[in-house]
C-alpha positions as a printed NumPy array, in Angstrom:
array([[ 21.926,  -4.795,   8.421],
       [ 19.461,  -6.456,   6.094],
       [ 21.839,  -8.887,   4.634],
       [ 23.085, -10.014,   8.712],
       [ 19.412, -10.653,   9.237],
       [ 18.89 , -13.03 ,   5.976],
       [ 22.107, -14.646,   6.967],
       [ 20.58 , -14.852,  10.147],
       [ 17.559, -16.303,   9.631],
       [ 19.208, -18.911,   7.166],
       [ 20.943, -20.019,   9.711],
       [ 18.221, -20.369,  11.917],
       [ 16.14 , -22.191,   8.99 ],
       [ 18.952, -24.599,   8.689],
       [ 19.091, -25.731,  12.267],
       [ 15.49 , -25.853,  12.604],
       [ 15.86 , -28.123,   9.486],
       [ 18.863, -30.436,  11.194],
       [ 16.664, -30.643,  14.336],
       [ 13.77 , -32.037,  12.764],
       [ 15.832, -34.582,  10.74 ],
       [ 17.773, -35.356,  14.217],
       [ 13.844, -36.266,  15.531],
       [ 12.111, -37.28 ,  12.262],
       [ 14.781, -40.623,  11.609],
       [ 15.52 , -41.27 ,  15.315],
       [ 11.476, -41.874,  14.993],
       [ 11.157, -43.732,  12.019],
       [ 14.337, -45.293,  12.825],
       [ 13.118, -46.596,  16.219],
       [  9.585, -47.78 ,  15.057],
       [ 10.103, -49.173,  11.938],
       [ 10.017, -53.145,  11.915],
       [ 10.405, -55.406,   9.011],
       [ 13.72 , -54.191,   7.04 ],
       [ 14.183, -51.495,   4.443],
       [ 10.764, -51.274,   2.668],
       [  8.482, -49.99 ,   5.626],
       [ 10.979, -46.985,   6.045],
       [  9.614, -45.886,   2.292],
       [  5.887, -45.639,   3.767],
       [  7.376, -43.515,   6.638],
       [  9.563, -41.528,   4.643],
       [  6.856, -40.587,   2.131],
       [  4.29 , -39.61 ,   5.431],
       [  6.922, -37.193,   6.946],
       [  8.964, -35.801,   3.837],
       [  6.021, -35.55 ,   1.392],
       [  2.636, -35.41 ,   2.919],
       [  3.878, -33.607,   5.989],
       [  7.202, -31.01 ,   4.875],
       [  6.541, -31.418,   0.828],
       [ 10.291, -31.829,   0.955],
       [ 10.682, -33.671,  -2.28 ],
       [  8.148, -35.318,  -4.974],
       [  6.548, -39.01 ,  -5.147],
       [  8.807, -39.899,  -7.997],
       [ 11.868, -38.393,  -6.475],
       [ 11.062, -40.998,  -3.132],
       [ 10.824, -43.829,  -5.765],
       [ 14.14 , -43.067,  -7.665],
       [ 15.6  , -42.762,  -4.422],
       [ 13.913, -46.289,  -2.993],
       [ 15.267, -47.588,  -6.137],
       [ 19.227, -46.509,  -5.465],
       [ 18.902, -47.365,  -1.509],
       [ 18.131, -50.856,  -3.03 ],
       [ 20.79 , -51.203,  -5.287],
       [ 23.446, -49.611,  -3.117],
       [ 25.631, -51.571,  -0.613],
       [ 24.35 , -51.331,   2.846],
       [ 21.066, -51.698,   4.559],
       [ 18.008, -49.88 ,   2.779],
       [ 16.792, -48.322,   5.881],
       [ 19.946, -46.318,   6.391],
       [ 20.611, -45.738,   2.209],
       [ 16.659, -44.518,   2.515],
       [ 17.875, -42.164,   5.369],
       [ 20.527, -40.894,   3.9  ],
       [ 19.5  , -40.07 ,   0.241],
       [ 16.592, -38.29 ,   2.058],
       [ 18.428, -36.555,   4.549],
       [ 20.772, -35.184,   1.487],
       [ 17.928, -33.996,  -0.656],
       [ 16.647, -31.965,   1.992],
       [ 19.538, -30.437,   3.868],
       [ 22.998, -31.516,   1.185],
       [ 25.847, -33.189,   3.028],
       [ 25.317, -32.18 ,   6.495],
       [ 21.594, -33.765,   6.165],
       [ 23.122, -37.109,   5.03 ],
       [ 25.054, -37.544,   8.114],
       [ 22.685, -36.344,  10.478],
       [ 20.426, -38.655,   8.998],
       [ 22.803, -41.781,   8.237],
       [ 24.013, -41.142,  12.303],
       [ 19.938, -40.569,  13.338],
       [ 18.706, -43.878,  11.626],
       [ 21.763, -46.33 ,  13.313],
       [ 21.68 , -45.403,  16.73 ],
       [ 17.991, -46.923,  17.661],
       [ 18.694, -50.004,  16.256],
       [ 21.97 , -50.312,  18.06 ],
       [ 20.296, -49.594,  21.557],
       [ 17.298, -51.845,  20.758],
       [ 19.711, -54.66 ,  20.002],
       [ 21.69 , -53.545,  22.775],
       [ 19.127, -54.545,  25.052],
       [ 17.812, -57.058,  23.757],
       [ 20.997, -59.166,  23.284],
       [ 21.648, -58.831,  27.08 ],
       [ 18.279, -59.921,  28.213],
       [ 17.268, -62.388,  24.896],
       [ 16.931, -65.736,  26.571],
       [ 14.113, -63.897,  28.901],
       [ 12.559, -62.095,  26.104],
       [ 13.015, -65.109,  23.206],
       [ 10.579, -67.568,  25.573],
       [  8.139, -64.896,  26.495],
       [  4.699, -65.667,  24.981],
       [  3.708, -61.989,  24.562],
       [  6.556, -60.869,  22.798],
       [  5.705, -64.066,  20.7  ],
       [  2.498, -62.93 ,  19.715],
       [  3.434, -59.165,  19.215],
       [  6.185, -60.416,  16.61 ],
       [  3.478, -62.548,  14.758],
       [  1.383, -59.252,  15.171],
       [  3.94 , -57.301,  13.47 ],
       [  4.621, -59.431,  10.554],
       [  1.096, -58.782,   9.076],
       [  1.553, -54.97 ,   9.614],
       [  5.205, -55.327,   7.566],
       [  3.615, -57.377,   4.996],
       [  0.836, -54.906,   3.99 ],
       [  3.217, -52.231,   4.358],
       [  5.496, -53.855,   1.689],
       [  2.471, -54.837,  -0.208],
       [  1.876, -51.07 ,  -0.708],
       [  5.201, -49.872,  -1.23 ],
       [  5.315, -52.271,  -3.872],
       [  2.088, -51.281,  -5.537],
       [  3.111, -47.792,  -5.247],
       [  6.323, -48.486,  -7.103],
       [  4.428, -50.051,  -9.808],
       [  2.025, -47.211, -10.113],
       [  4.765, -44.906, -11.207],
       [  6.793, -47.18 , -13.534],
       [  2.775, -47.547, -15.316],
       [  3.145, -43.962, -15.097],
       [  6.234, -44.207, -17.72 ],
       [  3.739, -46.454, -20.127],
       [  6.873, -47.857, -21.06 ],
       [  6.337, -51.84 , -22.365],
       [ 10.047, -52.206, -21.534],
       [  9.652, -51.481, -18.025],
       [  6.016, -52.909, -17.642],
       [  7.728, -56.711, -18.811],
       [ 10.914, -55.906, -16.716],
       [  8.423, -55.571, -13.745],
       [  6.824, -59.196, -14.555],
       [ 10.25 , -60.884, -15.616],
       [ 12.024, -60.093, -12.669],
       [  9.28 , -60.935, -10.447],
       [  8.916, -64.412, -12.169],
       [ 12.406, -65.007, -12.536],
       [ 12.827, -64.16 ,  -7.962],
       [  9.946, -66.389,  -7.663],
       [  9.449, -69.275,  -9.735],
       [ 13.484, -69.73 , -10.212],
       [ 16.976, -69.931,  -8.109],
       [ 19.077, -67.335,  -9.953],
       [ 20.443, -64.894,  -7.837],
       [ 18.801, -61.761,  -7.33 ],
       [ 21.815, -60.04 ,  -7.818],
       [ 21.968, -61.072, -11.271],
       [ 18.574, -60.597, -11.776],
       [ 19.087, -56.821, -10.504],
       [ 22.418, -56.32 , -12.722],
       [ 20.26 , -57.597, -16.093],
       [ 17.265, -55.496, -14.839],
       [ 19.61 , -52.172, -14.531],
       [ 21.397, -53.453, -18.135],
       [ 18.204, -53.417, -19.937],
       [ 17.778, -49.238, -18.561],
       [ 20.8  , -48.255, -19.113],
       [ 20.403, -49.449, -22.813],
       [ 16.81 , -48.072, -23.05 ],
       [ 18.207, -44.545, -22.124],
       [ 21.026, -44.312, -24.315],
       [ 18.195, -45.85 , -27.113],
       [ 16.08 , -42.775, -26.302],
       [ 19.057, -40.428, -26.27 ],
       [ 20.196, -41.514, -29.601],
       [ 16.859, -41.017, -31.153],
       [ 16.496, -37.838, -29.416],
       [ 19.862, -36.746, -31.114],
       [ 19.418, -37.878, -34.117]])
């Protein structure tokens, strides 16, 4: 009797958990503008501070693979977080959760965009908008570099500088820049394995 009660209550838990992701990337799905980055602010608000679902460096390993994985980051962000709170079923509800806004919004908008493209006051609350994206990439990005300071690792310290100047100040592909960037920690872990084993 006490073991149908656990299962019964894990079951329970689990929906309650499947519900809230359902409502928690519909949200940040729907009000979320300015690309990938902003959903890491968002994420970090409801799955940290709010559930204490994962840990800070656990959001910026998995920032770091929804960047460097095929697909938009918003959707990689949504799904890495939905599976490290609720395994497979979480990913999908998640993945499924953060698309359909976007495809509504766009939806609409397509059908009525000559009306809405002219309009002044949509005008103005784009321009609006931009500022809020850019501080909110701003401190993602100072975040990020808070916890690879954390690692007082030189390596990673110049890799943070390098890539940055090479973006900026150069035309080479960020692709490439991102391939070299993941070379160099790949061959700084297997460095720190080998001394570690012998």
């Amino acid at each position: 009797m006490k073991e149908i009660r656990q299962e019964s209550s894990r079951k329970k838990e689990k929906i309650i958990t499947y519900l809230w992701l359902m409502k928690v990337n519909m949200f940040i799905s729907a009000f979320t503008f300015g690309g990938g980055y902003v959903v890491v602010p968002m994420v970090r608000k409801y799955f940290i501070e709010k559930k204490h679902m994962f840990s800070e460096e656990e959001l910026m390993e998995m920032a770091a693979i929804a960047q460097s994985t095929p697909g938009a980051i918003a959707v990689n962000m949504a799904s890495l977080a939905g599976y490290r709170t609720a395994g497979k079923i979480g990913m999908l509800i998640s993945c499924v959760c953060a698309v359909i806004p976007p495809v509504l919004i766009l939806s609409v908008v397509s059908v009525c965009y000559t009306a809405v493209i002219s309009n002044e006051v949509v005008a103005a609350v784009l321009k609006g908008m931009q500022a809020g994206v850019a501080a909110l990439i701003v401190d993602f990005i100072v975040d990020m570099t808070r916890m690879i300071r954390k690692e007082k690792s030189r390596i990673l310290d110049l890799l943070v500088i390098l890539s940055f100047a090479v973006s900026f100040f150069t035309s080479i592909n960020v692709i490439l820049v991102l391939l070299c960037s993941c070379a160099v920690c790949i061959l700084r872990v297997w460095m720190t394995n080998k001394k570690a084993v012998g």
